[in-house]
Every structure is written in C-alpha cells, then in structure tokens.
N, C-alpha and C positions, 0 to 999 in steps of 0.2 A: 527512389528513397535513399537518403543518405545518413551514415549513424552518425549521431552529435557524441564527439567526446564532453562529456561531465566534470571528468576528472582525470588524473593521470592512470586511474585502473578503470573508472567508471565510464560507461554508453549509453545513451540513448538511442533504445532502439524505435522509430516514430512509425507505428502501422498504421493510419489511417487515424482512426477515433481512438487509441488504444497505444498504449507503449507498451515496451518489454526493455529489459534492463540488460547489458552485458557485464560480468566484471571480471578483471584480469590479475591472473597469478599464474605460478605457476600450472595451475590449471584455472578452467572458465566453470564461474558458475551464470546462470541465465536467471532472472526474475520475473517470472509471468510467461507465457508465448503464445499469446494474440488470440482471436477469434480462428477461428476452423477455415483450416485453405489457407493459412498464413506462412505454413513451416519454410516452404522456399524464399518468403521475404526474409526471416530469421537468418536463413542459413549465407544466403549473401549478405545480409549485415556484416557477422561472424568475420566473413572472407575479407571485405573491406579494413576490416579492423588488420589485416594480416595473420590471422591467427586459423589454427585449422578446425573442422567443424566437429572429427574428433575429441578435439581437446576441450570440448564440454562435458563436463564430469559431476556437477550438481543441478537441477531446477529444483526453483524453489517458486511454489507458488502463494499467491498472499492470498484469493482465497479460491471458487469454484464456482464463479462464472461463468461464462463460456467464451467471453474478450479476452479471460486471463485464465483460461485453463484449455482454450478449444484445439491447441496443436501438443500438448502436451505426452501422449500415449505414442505420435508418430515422432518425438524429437527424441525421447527415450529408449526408443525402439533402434532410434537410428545412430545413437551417440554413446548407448550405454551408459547416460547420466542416470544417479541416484534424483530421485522424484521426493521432497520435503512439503507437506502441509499439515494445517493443524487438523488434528481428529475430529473435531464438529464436522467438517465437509469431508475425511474423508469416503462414509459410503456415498458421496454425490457422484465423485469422478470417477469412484470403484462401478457404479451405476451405468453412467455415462446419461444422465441424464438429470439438468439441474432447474428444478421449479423454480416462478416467480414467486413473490412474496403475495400473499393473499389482499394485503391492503398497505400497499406501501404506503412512507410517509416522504411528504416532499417538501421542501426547507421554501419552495419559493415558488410562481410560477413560471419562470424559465425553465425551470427543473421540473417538471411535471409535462411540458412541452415535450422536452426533451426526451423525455422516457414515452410517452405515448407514440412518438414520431420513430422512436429507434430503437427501445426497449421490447416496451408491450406485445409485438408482436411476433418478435425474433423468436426463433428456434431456440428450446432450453438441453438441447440434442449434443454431444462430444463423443469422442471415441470412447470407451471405456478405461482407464489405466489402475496399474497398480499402485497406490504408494509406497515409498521403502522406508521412509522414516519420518516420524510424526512428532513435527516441533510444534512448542506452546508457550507462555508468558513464561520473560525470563532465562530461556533458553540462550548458550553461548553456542557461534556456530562457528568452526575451523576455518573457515572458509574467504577469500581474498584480503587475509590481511587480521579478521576478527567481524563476526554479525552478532550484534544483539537482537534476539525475537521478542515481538511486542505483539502481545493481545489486545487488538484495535476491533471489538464487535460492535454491531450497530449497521452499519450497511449489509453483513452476511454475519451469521453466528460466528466464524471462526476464521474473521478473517483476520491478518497478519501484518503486522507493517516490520520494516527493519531498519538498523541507527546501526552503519559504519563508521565508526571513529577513525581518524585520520589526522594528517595536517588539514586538513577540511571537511568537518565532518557532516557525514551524507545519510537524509532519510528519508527513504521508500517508504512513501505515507500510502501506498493503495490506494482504496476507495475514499478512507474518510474523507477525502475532500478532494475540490480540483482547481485545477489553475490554466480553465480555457477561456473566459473574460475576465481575468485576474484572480486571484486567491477567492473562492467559493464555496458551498459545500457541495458533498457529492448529488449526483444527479437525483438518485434516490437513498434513504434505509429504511431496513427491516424495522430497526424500534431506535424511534427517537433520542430517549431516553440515556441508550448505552453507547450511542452516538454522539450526542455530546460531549458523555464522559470521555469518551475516546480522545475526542480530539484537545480535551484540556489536557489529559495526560500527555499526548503528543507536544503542548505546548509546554511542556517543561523542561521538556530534553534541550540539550544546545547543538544546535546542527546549523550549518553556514549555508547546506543547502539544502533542498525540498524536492525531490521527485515522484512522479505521479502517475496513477495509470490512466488519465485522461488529462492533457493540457500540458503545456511548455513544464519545463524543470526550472526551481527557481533558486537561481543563483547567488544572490546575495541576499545576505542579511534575511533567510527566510525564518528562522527561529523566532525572533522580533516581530517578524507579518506574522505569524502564527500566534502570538499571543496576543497581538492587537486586536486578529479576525475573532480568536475563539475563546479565550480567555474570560470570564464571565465580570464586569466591575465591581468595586466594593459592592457590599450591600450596607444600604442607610434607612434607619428606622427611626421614627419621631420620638426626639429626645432620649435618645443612647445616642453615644459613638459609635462611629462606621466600622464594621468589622473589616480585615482584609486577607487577603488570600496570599496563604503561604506555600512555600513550595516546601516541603517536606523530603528526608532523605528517601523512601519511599518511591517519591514522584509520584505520591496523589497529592490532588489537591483539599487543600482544609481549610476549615475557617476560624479566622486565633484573634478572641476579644484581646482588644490592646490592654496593657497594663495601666490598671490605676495608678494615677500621680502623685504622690506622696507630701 
C-alpha cells in the first residue's frame, strides 16, 4: 500500500475498498479509519508520510459504518486523538454495533450488485468508542489550515462530508457518491430523497478537487463533474418559460421564475 499525496497537506490513504484521509499541520488530523483489522495499514501510511504516529491528534469520522468507523476506538486509544462525529450516529459507535438499513435504496444495478456481494452480508460489529465532540452543519473546525462541516444525509442519517479551502480547495464528499467507474452515486442510501438533496448542495460549493470513501480522488475540475452528474436540469413546462436553478447565498438550491420582459 502506498499513500497518494492530494495535496501539499492532504493523503490518500487507499485500504482496499475504502480510503481514509491523512492531513498535515502542525498536528495530523485522520478522516475515517477503514474497516476493523485495518489500524496497522493506517499506521504505516502515517510513517511513510514522515510523520509520527503520535502526532495524530483529531479523527474525524464522516459517518458510522464500519469501512469508515471499524479501527476507530483502537487508533484513539493508541494516539490520544480527539474522536469528532455527528450526534445522529453517535450511540452507533457508542454501541459498537451498526445495523443495515431495512430496505435500502439503490440508484442503479451495479449498485445493488455491489452491496449484495460486499455489503449485505458483512459484520455491522466495531469496537465500541467514545466520542469527544459532536460536529454538525455549518460547523467551523481548527483544524489543518480551516474545515468546514457539511450535513450530507441520505446514505446514513448523520453523515458528514467536509470543504477545506485552500489554494486548491478540497472536498471529502463521504458516501454521497463515488468515483470507482467514474463519478457515480454511492453504492447504496438510507432515503432517496435527502440523498439527492445532498449531493446538489455539495454541488454548489467550489472545490478543485473531490475525495471519496470508495474510488480514486478527483483531481481536476471536480466541482464542474459534480454539477453535470448531479445537478438537476431546468425544468420546462408547456407554454411557460423554463425555470432555472439558482445558486443562492445559503447554498441551497431554488428555483427563480425569470423576470418578465417589459
């Protein structure tokens, strides 16, 4: 396993089906940490980078899975990093036990493959952990430089994505979606519905690049592929004018009849 640098602070860490994120300041914060049995592939990432394994001092996880929460109670244990998720999951990892969705919904049949062959049957089992502080939409975090926290639900109630601003600005998009046969949506979600909405909010932001907890990181021009994949077209209705979709200060999206022409 070898970690991809991202960016001049940011890592890719590649486990397998699954990333985790490294980023650098003066201290390391970590994003995600893999499926259960994974902690030793983290920790020599960590090393490779040059940095000591000590010197991890945050995790943050986006949500409570067990690909992106399964080493989480033994890297904290082992680094005395502060543990961040949002309060919808956290009595999942408090548990240490995270149920499937009753009747997931699946955007395609690759994706429904995919979860039957890798998902469906997996252990929903992790150690138990404490969390120390419970971030939510909107939340600013100290942390490598500046994190904004984004309530991205629809794949898990409470799951999290994050928008590092930079000279090239970087977003940890989670689950909403993946980039393992190109730009897709994620393999499963919970509800449809808040899933979409998710990822149109995501496509508002301006970020140069796209990182993901399943598939390559995408490097250019990813903010653009996000609004081509997910972004919804005008809407046209027999004999009106097309309404179209504005981006609002907010960063929801709306929809704004055009002005009559005088």
């Amino acid at each position: 396993m070898k970690v991809k640098r991202i960016t001049a602070n940011v890592y890719e860490i590649p486990l397998g089906r699954v990333n985790s994120f490294l980023l650098e300041d003066d201290e390391l914060t970590l994003i995600d940490t893999g499926a259960p049995g994974q902690t030793g592939r983290i920790l020599d990432a960590v090393r490779q980078t040059g940095r000591g394994v000590e010197e991890i001092r945050h995790i943050l996880l986006t949500h409570s899975h067990p690909d992106h929460s399964g080493n989480a109670a033994e890297l904290k244990q082992l680094t005395g990093a502060r543990l961040y998720m949002h309060p919808a999951e956290v009595p999942l990892v408090r548990q240490g036990d995270v149920p499937k969705p009753d009747d997931p919904y699946f955007p395609g049949l690759v994706q429904k493959l995919m979860y039957n062959l890798m998902i469906k049957n997996s252990p929903g089992a992790i150690r138990p952990v404490e969390v120390d502080e419970e971030i939510g939409d909107g939340d600013w975090l100290p942390l490598a430089g500046g994190i904004h926290v984004i309530h991205v639900p629809g794949h898990s109630a409470g799951q999290l994505a994050f928008f590092m601003p930079g000279q090239r600005n970087v977003l940890f998009a989670a689950d909403t979606a993946m980039n393992m046969f190109g730009l897709g949506y994620s393999v499963f979600y919970e509800d449809e519905e808040m899933a979409m909405h998710s990822l149109e909010r995501l496509s508002t932001f301006d970020f140069d690049i796209a990182c993901f907890g399943h598939g390559r990181s995408m490097l250019h021009e990813a903010a653009e592929r996000f609004r081509h994949k997910f972004l919804k077209p005008p809407v046209q209705s027999a004999g009106r004018q097309p309404q179209y979709l504005v981006l609002q200060e907010d960063d929801i999206i709306r929809l704004q009849e055009p002005e009559e022409r005088i």
